[in-house]
N, C-alpha and C positions, 0 to 999 in steps of 0.2 A: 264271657258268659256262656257256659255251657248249654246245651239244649239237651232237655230232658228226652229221651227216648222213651217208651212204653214198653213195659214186662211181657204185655199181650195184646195181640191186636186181631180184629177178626178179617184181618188184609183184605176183604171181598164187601160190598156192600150187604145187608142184612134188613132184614125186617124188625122194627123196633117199635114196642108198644110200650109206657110204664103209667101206675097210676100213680097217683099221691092225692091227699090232703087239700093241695093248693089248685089244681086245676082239673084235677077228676080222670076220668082215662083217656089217653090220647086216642089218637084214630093211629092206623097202622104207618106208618114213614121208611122210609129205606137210608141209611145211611151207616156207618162203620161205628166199632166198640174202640175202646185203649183202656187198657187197665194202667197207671199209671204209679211207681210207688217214692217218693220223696222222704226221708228224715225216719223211715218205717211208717209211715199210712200209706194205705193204697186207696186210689180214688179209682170211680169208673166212670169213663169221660164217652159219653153219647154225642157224635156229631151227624148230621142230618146231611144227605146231599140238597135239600131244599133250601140250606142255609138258616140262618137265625143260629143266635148263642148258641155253644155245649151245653149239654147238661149234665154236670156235677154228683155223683152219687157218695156217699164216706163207706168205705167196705170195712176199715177198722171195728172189731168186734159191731161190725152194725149187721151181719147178715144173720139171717133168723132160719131160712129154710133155701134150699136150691136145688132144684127140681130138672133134672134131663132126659127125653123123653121122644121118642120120634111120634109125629103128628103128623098124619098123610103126607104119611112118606116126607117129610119132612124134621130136619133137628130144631127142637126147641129146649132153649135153656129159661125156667122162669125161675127170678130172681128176689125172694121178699126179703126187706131190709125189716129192722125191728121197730124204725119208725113209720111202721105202714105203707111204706111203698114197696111195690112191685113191679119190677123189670123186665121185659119177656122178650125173648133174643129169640128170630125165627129163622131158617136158611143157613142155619149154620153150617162149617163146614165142621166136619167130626172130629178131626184131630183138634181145633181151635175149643170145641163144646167140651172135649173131654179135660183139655189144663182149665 
């Protein structure tokens, strides 16, 4: 069984907020991105260093808007998909915000 590598990874711990539908907006967490791509989808795979499940995003024709942006002095990438959620990557490092 091969193991799937990631296209992109933000290799550094990050700040990570999203909202959705289902639970409302998170509080701020720190933990690492994977963009992941299989069969042509690419998914974007949220893990927390607090622990608890990944979380799952579909980026196939699902992104609506993607917003890059420095924020006191800081990289933010905000990410709204077209089923109402919003991703919001904080701490980025710039070469990782710009692919």
């Amino acid at each position: 069984m091969a193991v799937a590598l990631p296209k992109l990874s933000s290799g550094s711990a990050v700040r990570i907020r999203f909202t959705s539908l289902d639970v409302g907006t998170t509080k701020w967490r720190e933990g690492i991105f994977e963009v992941h791509e299989r069969d042509n989808k690419s998914n974007l795979v949220l893990k927390f260093n607090s622990g608890g499940a990944p979380k799952h995003f579909q980026l196939n024709h699902n992104v609506k808007n993607v917003v890059l942006g420095p924020i006191h002095s800081q990289n933010r990438l905000s990410l709204t998909l077209k089923d109402s959620n919003v991703v919001i990557l904080e701490r980025l490092p710039i070469t990782v915000a710009k692919n």
